[in-house]
N, CA and C atoms as a LAMMPS dump frame, in Angstrom:
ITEM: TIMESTEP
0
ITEM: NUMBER OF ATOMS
606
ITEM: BOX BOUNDS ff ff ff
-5.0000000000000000e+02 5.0000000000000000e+02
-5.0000000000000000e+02 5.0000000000000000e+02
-5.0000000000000000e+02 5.0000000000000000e+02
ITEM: ATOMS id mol type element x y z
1 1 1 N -306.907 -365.43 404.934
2 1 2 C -306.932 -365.295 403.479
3 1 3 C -308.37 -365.13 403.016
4 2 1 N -308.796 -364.299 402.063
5 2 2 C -310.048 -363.808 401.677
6 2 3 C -309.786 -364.069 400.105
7 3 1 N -310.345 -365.283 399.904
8 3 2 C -309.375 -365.527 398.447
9 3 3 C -310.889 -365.38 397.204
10 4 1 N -311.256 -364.851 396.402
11 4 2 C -312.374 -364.485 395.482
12 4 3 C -313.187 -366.119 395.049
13 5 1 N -314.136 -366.112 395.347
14 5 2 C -314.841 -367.054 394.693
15 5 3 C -315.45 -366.886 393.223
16 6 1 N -315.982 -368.604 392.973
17 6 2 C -316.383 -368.13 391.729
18 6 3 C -317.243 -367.745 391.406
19 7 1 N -318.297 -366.579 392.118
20 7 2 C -319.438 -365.727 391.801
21 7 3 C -318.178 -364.443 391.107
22 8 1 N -317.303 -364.155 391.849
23 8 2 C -316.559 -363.173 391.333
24 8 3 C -316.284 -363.096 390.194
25 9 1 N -315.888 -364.028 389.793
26 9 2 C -315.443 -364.478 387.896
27 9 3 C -316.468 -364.729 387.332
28 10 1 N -317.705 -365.407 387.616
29 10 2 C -318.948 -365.395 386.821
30 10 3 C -319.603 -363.835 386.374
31 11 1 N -318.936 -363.253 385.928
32 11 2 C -319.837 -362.116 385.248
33 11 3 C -319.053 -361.765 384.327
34 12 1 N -319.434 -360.559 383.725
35 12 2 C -319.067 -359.81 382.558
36 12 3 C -317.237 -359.999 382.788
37 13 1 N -316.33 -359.98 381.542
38 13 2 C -315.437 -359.66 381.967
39 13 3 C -314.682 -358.338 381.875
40 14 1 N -315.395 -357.403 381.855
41 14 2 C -315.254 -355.791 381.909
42 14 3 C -315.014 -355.845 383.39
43 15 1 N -316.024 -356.324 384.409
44 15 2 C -316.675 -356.049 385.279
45 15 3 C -315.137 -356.919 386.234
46 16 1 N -314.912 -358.005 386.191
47 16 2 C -313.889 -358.995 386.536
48 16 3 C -312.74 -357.855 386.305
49 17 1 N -312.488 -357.837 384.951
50 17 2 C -311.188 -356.814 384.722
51 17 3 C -310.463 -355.336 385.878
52 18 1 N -311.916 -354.698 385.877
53 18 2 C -311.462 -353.629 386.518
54 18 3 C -311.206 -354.42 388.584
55 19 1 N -312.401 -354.949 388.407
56 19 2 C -311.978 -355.333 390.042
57 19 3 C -311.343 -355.759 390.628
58 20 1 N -310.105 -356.819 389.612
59 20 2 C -309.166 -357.389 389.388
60 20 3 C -308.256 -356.485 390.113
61 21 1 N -308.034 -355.305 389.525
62 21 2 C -307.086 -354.081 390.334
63 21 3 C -306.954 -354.006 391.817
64 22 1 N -305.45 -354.122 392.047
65 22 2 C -305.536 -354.037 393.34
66 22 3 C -305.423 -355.686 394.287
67 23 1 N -305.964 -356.536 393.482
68 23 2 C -306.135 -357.786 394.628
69 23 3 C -304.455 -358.122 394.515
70 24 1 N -304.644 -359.467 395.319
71 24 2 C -302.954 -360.347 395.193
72 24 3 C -303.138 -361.167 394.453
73 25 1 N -302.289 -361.557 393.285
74 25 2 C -302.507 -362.759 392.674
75 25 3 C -301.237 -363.513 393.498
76 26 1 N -301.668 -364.819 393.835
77 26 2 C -300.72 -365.648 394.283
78 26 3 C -300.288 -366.617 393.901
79 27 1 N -298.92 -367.658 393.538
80 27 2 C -298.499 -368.72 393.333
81 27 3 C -297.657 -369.631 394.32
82 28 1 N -298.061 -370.592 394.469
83 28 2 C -297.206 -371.309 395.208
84 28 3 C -296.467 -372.734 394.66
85 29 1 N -295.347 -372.588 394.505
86 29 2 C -294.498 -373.776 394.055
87 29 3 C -293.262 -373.956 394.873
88 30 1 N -293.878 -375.438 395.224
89 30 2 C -293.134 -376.137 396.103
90 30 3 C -293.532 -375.333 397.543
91 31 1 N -292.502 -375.197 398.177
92 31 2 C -292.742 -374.285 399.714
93 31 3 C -292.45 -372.809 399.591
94 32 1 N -292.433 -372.215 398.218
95 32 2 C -292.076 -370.935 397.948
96 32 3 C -293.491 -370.149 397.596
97 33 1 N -293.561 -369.003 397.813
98 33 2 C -294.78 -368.104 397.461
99 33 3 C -294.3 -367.33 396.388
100 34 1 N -294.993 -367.271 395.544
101 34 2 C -294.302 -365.843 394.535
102 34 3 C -295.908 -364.727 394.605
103 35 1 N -295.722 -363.664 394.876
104 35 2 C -297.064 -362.732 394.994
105 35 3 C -296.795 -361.518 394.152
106 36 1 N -297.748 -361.28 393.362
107 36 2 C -297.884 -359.667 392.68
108 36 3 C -298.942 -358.975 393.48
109 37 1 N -299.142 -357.917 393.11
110 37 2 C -300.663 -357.176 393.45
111 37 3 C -301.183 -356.587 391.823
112 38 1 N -302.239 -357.04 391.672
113 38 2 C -302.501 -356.846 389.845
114 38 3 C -302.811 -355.451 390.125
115 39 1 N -302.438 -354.935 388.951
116 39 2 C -302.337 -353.604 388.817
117 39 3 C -302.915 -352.872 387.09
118 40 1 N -302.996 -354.022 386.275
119 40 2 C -303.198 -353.839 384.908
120 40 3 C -303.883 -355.431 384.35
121 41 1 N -304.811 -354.951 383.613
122 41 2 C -306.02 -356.056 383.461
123 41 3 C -306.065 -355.81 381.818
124 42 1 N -306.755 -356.951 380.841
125 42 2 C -307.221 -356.608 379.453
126 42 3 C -308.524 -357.818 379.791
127 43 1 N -309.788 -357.035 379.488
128 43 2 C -310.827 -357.747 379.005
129 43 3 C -310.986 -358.394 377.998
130 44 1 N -311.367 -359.775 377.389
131 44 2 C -311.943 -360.125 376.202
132 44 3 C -313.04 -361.255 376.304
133 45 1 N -314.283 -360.817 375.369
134 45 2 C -315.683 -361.124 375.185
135 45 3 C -316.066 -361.788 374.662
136 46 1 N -317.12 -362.507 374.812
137 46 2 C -317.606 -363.575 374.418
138 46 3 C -317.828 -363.594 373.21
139 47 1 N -318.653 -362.207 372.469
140 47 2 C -319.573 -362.24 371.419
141 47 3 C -318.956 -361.031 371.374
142 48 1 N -318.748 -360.498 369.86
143 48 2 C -318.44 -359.255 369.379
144 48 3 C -317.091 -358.617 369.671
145 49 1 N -316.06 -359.61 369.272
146 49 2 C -314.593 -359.634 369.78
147 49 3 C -313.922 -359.953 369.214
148 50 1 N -313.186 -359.597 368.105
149 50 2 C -312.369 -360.319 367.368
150 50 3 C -310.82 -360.885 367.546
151 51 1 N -310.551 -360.3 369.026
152 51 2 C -309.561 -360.341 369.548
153 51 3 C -309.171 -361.174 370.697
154 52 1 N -310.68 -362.379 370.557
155 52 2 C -310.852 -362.812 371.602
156 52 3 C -309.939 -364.192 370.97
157 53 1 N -309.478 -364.888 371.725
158 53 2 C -309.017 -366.412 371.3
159 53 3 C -310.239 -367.167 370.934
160 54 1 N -310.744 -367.028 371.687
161 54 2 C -312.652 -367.701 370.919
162 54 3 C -313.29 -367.608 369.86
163 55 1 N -312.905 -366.58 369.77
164 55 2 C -313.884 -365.758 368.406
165 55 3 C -314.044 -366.662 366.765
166 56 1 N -313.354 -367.723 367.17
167 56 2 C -313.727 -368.144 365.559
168 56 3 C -314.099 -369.731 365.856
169 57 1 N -314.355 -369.9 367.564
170 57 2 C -314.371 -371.497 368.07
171 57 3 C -313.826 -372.341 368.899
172 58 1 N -314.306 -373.732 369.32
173 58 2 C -313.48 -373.865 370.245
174 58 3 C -312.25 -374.635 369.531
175 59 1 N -311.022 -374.462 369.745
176 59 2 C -310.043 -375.581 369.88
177 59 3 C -309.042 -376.365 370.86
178 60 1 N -308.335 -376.741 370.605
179 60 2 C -307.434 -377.318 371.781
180 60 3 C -307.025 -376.571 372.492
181 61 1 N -306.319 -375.731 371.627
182 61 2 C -305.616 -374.748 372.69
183 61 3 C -306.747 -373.471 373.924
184 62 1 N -307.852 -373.069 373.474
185 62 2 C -308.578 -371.981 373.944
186 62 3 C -309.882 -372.953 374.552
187 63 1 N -309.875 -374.571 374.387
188 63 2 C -311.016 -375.074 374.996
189 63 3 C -311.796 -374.699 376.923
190 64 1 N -310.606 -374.392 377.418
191 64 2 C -310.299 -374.059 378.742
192 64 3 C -311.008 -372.829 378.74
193 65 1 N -311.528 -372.454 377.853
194 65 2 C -312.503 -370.528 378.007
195 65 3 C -313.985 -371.222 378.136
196 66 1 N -313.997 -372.398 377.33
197 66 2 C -315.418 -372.981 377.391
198 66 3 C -315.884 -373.366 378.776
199 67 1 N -314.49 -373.487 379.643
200 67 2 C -315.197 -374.054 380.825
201 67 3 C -316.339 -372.762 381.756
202 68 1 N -316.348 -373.531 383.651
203 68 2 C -316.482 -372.665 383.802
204 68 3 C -315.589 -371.534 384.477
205 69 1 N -316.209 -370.335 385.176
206 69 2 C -315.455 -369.136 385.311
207 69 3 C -314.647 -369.577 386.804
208 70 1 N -313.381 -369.02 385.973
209 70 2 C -312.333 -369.433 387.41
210 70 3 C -311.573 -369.849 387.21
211 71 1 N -311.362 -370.585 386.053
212 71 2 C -310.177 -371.236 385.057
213 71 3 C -309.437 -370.372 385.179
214 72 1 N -307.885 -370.996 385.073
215 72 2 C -306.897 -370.334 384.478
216 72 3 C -306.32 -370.999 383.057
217 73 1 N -306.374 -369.961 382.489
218 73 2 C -305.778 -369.896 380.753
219 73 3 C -304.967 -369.664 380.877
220 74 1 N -303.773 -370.184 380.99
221 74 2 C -302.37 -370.289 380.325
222 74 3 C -302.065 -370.502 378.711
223 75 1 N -301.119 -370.079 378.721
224 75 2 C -300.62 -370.282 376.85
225 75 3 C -299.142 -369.578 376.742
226 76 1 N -298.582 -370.396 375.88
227 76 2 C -296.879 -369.76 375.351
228 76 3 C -297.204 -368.867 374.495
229 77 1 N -296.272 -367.919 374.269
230 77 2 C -296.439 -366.682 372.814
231 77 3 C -294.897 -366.45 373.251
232 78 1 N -294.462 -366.397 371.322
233 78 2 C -293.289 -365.953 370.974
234 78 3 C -292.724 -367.012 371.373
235 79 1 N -292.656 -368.165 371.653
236 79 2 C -292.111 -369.403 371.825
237 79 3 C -291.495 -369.193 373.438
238 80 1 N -291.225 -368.282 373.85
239 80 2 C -291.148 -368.253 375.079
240 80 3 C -291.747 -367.424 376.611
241 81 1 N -292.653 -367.067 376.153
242 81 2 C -293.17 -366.519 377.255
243 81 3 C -294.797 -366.759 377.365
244 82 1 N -295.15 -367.019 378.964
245 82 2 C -296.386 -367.547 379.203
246 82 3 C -297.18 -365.984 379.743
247 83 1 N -298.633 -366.699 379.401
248 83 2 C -299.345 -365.594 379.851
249 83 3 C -300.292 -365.852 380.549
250 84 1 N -301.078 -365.891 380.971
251 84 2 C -302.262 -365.599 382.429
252 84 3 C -303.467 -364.906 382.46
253 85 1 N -304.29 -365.698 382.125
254 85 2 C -305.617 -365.492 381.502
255 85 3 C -306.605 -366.392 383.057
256 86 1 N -308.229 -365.118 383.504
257 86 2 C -308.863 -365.96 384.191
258 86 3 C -310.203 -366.179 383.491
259 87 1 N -310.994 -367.517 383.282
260 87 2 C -312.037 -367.849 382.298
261 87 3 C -313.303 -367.019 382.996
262 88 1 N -314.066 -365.898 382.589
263 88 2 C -315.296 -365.63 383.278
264 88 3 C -316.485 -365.674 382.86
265 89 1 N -317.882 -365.542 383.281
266 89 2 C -318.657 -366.1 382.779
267 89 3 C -318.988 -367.605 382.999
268 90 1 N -320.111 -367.652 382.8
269 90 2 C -320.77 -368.879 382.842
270 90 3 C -320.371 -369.932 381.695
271 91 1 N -319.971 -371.247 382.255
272 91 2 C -319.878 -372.762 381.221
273 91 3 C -320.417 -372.347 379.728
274 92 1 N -319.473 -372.631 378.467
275 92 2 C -320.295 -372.692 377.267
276 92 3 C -320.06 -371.032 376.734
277 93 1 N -319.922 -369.923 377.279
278 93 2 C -319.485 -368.67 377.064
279 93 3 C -317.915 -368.356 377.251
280 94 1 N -317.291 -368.139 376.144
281 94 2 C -315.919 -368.058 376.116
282 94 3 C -315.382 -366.85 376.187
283 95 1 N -315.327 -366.244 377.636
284 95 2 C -314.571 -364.582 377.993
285 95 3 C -313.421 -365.141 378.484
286 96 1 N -312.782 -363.908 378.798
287 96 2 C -311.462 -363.796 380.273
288 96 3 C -311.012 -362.667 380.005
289 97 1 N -310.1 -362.803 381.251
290 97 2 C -309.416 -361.443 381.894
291 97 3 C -308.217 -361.92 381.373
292 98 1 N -307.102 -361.163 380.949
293 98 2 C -305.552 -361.122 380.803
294 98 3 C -304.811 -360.629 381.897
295 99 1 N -304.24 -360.855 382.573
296 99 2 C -303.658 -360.34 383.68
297 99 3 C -302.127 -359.75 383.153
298 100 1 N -301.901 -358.375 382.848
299 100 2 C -301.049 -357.601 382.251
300 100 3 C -300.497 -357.32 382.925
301 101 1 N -300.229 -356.376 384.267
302 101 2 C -298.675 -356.358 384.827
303 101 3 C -299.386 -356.718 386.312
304 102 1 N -298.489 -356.858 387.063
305 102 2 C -298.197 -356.837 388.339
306 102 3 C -297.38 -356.08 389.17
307 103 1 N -297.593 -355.712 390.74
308 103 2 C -296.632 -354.651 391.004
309 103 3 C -295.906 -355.563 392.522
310 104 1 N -294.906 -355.962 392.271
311 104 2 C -293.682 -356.901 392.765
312 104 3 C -294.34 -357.118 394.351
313 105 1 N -294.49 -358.133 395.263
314 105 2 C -294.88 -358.4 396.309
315 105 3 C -293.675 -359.13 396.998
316 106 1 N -294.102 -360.61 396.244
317 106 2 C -292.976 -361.434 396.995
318 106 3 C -292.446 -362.328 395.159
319 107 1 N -291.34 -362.505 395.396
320 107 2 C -289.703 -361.973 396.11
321 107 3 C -289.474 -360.678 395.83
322 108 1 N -288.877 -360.347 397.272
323 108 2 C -288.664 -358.717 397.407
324 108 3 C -288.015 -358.195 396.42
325 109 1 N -288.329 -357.126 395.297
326 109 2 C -287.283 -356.559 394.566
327 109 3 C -286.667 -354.974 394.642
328 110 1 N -287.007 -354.719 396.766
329 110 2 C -286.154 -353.82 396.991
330 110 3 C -284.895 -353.183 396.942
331 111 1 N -284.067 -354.207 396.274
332 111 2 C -282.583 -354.261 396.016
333 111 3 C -282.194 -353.419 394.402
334 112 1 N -283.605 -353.421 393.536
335 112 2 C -283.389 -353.252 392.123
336 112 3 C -283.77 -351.732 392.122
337 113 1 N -283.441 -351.218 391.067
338 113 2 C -284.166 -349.805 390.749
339 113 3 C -285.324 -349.956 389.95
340 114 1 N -285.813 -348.376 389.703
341 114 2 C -287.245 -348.799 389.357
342 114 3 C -287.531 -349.429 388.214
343 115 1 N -286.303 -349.226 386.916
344 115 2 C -286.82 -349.487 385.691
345 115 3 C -286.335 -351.213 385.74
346 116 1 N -285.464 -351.78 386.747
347 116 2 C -285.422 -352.933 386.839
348 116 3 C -286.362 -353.681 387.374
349 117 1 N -287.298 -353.077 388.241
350 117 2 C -288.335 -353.694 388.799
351 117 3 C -288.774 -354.292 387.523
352 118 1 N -289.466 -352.771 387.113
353 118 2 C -290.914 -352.952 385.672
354 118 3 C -289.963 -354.291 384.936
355 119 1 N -289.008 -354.314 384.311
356 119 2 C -288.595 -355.085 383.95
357 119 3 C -288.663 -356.814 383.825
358 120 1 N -289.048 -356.822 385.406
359 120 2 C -289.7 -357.726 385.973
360 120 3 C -291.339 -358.02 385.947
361 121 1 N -291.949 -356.885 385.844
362 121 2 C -293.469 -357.49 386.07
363 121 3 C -294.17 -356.199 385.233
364 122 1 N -293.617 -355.714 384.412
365 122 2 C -294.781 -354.705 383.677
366 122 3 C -294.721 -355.603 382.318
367 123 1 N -295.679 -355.936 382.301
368 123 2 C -296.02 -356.898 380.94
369 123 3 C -296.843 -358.289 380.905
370 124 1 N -297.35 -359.303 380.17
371 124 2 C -298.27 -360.347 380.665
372 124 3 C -297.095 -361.415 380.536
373 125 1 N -295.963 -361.142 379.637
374 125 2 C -295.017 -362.712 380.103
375 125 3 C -294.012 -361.926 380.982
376 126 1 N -293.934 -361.022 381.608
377 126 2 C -292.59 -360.625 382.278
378 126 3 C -293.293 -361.255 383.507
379 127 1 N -294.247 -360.714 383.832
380 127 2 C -295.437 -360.808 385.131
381 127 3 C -295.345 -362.605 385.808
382 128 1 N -295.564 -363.471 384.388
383 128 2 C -295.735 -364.856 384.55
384 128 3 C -294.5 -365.503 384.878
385 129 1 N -293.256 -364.598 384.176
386 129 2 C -291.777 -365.599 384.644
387 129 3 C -291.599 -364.942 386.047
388 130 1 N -291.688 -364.014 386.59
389 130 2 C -291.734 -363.396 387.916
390 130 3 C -292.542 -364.359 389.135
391 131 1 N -293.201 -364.361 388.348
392 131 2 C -294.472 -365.744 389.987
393 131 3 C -294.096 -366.966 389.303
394 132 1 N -293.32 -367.158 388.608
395 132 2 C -293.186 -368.796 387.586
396 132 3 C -294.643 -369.275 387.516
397 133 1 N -295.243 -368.483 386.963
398 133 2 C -296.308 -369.149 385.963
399 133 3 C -296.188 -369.918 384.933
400 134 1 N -296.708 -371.064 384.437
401 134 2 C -296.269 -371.614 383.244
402 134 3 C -297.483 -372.644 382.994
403 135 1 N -297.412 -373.428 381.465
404 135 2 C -298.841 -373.774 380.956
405 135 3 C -299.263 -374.922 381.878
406 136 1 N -298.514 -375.511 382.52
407 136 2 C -298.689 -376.897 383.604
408 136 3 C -300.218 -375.814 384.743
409 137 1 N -299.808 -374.837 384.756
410 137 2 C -301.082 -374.261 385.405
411 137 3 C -302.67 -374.037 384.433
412 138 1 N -302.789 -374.577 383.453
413 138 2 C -303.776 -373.925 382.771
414 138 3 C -305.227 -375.282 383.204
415 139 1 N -305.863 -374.523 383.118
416 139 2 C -307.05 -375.166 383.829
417 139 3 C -307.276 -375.876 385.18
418 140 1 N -306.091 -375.013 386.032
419 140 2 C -306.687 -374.41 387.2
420 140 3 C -307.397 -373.802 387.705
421 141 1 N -308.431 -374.791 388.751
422 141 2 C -309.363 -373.751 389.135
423 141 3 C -309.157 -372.987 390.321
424 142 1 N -308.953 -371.061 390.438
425 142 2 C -308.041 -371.006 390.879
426 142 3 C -309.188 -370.158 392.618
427 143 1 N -310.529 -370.992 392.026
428 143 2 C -311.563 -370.392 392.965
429 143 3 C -311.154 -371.6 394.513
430 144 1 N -310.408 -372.704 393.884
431 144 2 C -309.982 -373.959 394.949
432 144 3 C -308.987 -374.289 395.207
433 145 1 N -308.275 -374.271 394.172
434 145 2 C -306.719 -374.404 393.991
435 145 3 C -305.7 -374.091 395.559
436 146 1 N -304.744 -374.635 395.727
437 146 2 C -303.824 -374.075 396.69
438 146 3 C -302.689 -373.86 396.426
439 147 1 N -302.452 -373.82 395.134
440 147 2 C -301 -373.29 394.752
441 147 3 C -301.523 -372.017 393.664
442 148 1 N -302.684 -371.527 392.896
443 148 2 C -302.936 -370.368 392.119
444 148 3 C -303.759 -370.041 392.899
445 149 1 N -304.197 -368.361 393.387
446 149 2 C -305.29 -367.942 393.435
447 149 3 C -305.044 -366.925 393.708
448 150 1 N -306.113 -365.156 393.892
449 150 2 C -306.351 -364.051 393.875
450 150 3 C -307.102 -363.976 394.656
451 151 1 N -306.432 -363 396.057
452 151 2 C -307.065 -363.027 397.237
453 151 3 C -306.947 -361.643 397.478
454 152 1 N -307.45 -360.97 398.882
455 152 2 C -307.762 -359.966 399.965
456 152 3 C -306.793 -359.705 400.065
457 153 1 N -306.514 -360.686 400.971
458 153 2 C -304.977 -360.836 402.299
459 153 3 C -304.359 -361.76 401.815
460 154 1 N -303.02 -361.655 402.336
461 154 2 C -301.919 -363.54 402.366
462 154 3 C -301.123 -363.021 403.005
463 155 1 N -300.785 -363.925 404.145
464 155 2 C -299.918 -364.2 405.02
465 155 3 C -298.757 -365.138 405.104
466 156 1 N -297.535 -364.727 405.35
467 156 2 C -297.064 -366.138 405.576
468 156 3 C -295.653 -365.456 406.84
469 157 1 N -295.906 -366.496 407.642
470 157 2 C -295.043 -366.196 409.039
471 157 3 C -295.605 -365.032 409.287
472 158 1 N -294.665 -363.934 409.719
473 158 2 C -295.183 -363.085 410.687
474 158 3 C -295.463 -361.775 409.692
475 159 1 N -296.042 -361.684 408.258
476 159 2 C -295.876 -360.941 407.358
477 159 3 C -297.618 -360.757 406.987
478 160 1 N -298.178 -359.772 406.441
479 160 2 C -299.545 -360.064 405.939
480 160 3 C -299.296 -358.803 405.063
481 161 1 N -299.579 -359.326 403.599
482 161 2 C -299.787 -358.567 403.035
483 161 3 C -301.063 -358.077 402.656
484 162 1 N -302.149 -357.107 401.696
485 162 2 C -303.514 -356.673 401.974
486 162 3 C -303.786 -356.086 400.293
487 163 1 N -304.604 -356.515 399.951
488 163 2 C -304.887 -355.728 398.446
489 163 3 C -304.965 -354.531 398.227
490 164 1 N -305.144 -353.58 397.462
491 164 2 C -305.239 -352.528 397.638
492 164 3 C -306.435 -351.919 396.926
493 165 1 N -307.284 -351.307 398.051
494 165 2 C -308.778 -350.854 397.363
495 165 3 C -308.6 -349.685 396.651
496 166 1 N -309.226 -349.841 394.621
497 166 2 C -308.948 -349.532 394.316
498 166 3 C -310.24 -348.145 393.862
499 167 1 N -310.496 -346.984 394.157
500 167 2 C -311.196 -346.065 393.861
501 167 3 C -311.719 -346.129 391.872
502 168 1 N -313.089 -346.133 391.753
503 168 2 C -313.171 -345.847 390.27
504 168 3 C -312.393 -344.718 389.854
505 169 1 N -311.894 -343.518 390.363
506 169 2 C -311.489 -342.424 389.961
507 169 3 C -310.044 -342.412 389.991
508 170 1 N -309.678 -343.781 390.504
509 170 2 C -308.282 -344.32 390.124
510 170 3 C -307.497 -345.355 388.981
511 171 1 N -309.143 -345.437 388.065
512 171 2 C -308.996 -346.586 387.05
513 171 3 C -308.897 -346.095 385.939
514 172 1 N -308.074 -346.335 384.955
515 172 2 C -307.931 -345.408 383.891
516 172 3 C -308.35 -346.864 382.73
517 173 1 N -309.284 -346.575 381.951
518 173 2 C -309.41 -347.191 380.204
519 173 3 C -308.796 -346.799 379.239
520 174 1 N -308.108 -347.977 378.417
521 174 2 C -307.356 -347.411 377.112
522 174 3 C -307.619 -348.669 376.221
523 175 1 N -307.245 -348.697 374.776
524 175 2 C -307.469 -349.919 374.041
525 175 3 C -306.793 -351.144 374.361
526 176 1 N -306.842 -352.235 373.865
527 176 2 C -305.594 -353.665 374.544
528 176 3 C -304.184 -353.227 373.572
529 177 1 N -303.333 -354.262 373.974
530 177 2 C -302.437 -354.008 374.11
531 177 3 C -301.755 -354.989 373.05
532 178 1 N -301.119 -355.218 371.63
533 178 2 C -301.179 -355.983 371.037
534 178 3 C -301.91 -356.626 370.318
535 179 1 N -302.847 -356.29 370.046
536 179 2 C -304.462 -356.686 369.235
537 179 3 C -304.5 -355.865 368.068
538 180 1 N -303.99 -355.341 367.007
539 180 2 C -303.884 -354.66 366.011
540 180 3 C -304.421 -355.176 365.014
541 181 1 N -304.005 -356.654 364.702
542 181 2 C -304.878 -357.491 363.908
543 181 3 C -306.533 -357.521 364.03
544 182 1 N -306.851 -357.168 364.982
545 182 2 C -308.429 -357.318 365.68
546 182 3 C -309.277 -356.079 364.947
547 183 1 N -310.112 -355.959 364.236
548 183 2 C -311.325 -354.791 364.043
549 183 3 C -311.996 -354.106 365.367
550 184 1 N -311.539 -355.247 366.175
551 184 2 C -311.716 -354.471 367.568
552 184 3 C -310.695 -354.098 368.515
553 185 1 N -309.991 -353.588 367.97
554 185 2 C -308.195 -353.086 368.715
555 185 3 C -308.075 -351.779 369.447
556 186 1 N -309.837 -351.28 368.683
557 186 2 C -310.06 -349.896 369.733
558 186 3 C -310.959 -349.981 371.013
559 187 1 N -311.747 -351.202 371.097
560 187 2 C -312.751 -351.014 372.332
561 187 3 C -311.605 -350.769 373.704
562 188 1 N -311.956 -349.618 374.223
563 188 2 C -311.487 -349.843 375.781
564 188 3 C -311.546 -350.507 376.575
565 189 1 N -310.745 -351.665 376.814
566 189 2 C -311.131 -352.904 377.527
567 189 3 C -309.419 -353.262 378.566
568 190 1 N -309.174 -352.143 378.39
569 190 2 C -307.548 -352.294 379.204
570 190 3 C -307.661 -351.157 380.575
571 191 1 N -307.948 -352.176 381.73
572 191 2 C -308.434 -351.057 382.583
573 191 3 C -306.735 -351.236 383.61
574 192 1 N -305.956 -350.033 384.401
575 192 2 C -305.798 -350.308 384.872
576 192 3 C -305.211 -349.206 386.154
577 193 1 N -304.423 -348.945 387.32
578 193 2 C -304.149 -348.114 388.055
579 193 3 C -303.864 -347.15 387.26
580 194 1 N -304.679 -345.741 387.577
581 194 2 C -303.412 -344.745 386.963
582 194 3 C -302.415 -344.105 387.078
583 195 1 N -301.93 -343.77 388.413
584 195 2 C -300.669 -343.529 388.725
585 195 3 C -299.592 -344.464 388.944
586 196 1 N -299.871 -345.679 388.921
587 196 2 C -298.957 -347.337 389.633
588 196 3 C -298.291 -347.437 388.306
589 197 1 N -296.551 -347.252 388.849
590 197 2 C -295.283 -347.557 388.122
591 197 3 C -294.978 -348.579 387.186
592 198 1 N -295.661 -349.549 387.58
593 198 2 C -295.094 -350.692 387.23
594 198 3 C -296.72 -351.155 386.14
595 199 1 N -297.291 -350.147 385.413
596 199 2 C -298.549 -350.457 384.742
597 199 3 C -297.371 -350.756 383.323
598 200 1 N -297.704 -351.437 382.139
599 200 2 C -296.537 -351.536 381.005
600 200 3 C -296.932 -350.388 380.208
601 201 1 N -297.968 -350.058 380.101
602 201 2 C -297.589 -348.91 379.065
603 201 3 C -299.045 -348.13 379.744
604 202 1 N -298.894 -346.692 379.995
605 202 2 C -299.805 -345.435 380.217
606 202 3 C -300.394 -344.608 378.821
């Protein structure tokens, strides 16, 4: 397992966002694995962001951005669905990454068709009920952790799965995704595969 440390998450989160593409995000609950391969990322910034959960301070709910980079931000929206946020940047600077879709690893969803897959993991709460993500994970650090983290490789029994290296000339920018309220709803900060099926919206 080649799982990202936290020099990786300490920087810009533009920079986190796009590289994000391609790795495994992994969960483990109980003796079960649930695995995506991220495929669709949304940046948001410290300073000059109105779309950031930070942007007006810290509170209870977004205090977990203050930490440092490597956190996982969890949070409910729409009363039922969780989402999956990683804190980057240095202690005291409030960024992260959104982790927007995933493209199905483990549990196999070779049995489904395609628009049932996406169904499953094109989106930031479809993605989270798929690996059972939920807020009991939030301020995980997921640079140590052994049940969250975003790795290379993962193995389990006689299986290895491998990230997938992702070419700049394979990364496509567009605005976020739900941020309309924001004055900043146009910065390009939604990086993600451009041909991969299971991205939520092209």
């Amino acid at each position: 397992m080649n799982r990202l440390n936290k020099s990786f998450y300490n920087r810009k989160p533009e920079f986190v966002a796009k590289e994000l593409l391609g790795k495994l995000l992994v969960h483990k609950k109980g003796s079960q694995f649930f695995v995506g391969r991220i495929v669709e990322t949304e940046a948001y910034l410290a300073k000059g962001d109105t779309a950031c959960h930070a942007t007006r301070g810290k509170t209870k709910r977004n205090a977990v951005m203050f930490g440092e980079a490597g956190l996982a931000y969890t949070y409910l929206i729409y009363g039922m669905y969780h989402c999956l946020n990683i804190v980057t940047e240095r202690e005291g600077r409030p960024s992260a990454v959104l982790i927007r879709a995933v493209e199905p690893v483990l549990p196999d969803l070779s049995g489904l068709t395609l628009d049932e897959k996406r169904k499953e993991v094109a989106g930031p709460g479809r993605l989270a009920r798929y690996l059972k993500i939920e807020k009991s994970l939030n301020e995980e650090d997921i640079t140590k952790s052994e049940r969250l983290y975003i790795t290379d490789s993962f193995s389990i029994k006689e299986d290895c799965y491998m990230s997938k290296k992702v070419k700049p000339k394979e990364v496509s920018r567009a605005p976020r995704i739900g941020v309309d309220y924001s004055q900043d709803s146009d910065l390009l900060l939604r990086y993600y595969i451009k041909d991969n099926q299971f991205v939520s919206k092209k």
